[in-house]
N, C-alpha and C positions, 0 to 999 in steps of 0.2 A: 848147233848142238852142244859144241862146248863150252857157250857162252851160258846154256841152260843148266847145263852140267852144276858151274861154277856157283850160279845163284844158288841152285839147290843145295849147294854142301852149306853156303855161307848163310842161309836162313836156319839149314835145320841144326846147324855147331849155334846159331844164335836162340833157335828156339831151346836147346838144348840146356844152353848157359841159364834161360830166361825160366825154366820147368826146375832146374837144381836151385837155382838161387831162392828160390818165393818162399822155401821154409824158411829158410835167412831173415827173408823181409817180413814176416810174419811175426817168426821168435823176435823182430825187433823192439817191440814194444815193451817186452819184459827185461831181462838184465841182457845185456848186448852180448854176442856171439863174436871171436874172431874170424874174420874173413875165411881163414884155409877150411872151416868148418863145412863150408859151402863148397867150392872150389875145386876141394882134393880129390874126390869123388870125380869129378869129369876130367880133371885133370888124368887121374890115372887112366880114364877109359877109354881118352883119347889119344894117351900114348901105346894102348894094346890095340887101337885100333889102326893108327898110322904103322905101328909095328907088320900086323896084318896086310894091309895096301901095300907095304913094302915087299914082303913076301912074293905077294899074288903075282905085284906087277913086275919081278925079277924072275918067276916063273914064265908069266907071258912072254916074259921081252928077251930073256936067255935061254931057258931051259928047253922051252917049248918046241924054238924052232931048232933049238942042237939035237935035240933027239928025235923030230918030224923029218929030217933028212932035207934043211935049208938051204 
């Protein structure tokens, strides 16, 4: 299960990469883009996202059980 877990994050942060970049690869043909133009965008979403997981899972792992009477 965790091993299915793990594929699934690592395909969908690569489909991810792979959906943000293709305007990139597109606008190539015309006067060229720098990289962050593409980039910055997933970059920030992925740190509000791992921000999030962080949250959740100190919820789970501390809070939860100190106030379920563990």
């Amino acid at each position: 299960m965790k091993t299915l877990r793990t594929l699934f994050v690592s395909f969908s942060a690569l489909a991810l990469i792979v959906v943000g970049a293709s305007p990139a690869w597109s606008l190539g043909a015309g006067t060229p883009k720098p990289w962050h133009y593409w980039i910055a965008p997933i970059l920030a979403l992925s740190f509000i996202f791992i921000l999030i997981a962080l949250m959740v899972g100190y919820y789970v792992k501390v809070l939860r059980p100190k106030y379920r009477g563990r």
